[in-house]
N, C-alpha and C positions, 0 to 999 in steps of 0.2 A: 593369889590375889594381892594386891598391892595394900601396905600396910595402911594404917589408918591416916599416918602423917602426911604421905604419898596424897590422898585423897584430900585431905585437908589443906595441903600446899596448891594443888587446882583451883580447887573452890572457892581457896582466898584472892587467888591470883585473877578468876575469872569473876571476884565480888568487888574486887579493889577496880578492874576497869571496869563495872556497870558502876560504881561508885564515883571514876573518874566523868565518866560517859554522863551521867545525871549532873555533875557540879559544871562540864562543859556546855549544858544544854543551862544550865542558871544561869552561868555568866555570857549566855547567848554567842559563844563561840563557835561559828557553825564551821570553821576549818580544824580546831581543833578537838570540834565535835567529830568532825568524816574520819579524821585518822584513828580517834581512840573508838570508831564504830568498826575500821577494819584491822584493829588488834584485839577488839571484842569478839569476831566473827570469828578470826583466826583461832582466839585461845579455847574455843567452844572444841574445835578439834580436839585438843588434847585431854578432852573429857572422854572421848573414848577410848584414852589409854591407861584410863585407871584401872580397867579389871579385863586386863588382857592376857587369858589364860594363862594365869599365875606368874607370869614376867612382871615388874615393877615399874611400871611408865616409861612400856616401849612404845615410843609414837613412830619406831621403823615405818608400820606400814600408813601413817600418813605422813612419813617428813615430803616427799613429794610434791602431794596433792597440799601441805600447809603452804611450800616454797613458792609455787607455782602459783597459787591464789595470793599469798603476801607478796610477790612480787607486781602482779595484775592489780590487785588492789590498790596498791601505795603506790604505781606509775600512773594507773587510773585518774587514784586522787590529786596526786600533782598535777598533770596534765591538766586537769579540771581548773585547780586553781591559780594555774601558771596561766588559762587562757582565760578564763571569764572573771567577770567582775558585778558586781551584783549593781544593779540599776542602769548595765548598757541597754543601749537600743539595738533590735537586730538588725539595723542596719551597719552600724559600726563594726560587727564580728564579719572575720573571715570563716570563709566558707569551704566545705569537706564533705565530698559527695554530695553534697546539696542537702548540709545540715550544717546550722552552726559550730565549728573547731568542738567547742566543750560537750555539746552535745552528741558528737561523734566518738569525742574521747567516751566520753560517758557509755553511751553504749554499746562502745568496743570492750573497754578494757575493766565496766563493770558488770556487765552483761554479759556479752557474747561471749567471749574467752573463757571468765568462768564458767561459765555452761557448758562449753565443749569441753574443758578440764576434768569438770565433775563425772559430763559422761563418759569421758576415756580413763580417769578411774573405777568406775564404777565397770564399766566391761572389760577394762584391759588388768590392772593390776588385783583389784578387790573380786573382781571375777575370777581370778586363780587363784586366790587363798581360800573361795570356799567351795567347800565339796562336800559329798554325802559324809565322807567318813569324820569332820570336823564337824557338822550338825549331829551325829552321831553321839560325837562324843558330849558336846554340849548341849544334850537333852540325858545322857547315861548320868552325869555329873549333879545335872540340874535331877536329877530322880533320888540318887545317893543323897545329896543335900536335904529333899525332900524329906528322904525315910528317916535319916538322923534327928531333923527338929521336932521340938518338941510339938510346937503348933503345924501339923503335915496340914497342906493344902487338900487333900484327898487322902477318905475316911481309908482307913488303914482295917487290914484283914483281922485283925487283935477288936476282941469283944470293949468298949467303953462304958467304964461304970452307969447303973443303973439300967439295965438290961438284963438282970438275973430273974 
């Protein structure tokens, strides 16, 4: 398991941008709200790499799926705010597939793409790391853990005082 510091270096990291994310939404910054909304999505990832079968914040199995959505996101969000402007008319915007430019960017490259990213990891790479024999082990572990604490989730075969 990853040591305590390991844990504590995420969870500042992912306190420091909801902390940036909240002061960006005060100073009613909404571009510099979108970007520190998709470094906040991203850094959620690496909360799954804090107790990654005793390895120390390997995020191996999401560098991938982080690169591929930080990349979509942050083209997304440019895109967005390279075309639109806040209080045009729809008539002034150029038109993409018969939607306005931003609003196509938008949901290509914050929508659609990640969705299909998420499902092809979710069947293609995340679907061959699990198998019987690795749920196996993390419920043998997760049992071991059990019988050692002191407070077991589930009454233990050993008589508990005040039953004599």
């Amino acid at each position: 398991m990853a040591d305590s510091d390991s844990r504590n270096k995420i969870a500042m990291l992912v306190a420091l941008l909801a902390g940036a994310f909240l002061l960006a939404a005060a100073i009613e910054s909404t571009v510099l709200l979108s970007y520190i909304a998709v470094l906040f999505i991203l850094s959620v990832y690496s909360v799954g790499a804090i107790e990654n079968n005793g390895s120390e914040l390997n995020v191996q199995p999401y560098g991938g799926i982080i690169l591929s959505l930080g990349f979509l996101l942050l083209a997304g969000m440019t895109g967005i705010w390279l075309t639109w402007t806040p209080g045009t008319s729809a008539d002034a915007y150029t038109y993409t597939f018969g939607l306005p430019t931003p609003t196509a960017i938008f949901l290509t490259f914050i929508w659609f793409l990640p969705f299909f990213i998420s499902i092809y990891y979710a069947i293609g790479p995340f679907g061959r790391t699990i198998n019987d024999e690795i749920i196996d082990s993390i419920i043998d572990d997760a049992r071991d853990k059990q019988a050692e604490s002191e407070f077991a989730m589930a009454p233990s075969d050993e008589s508990v005082g005040g039953d004599d």
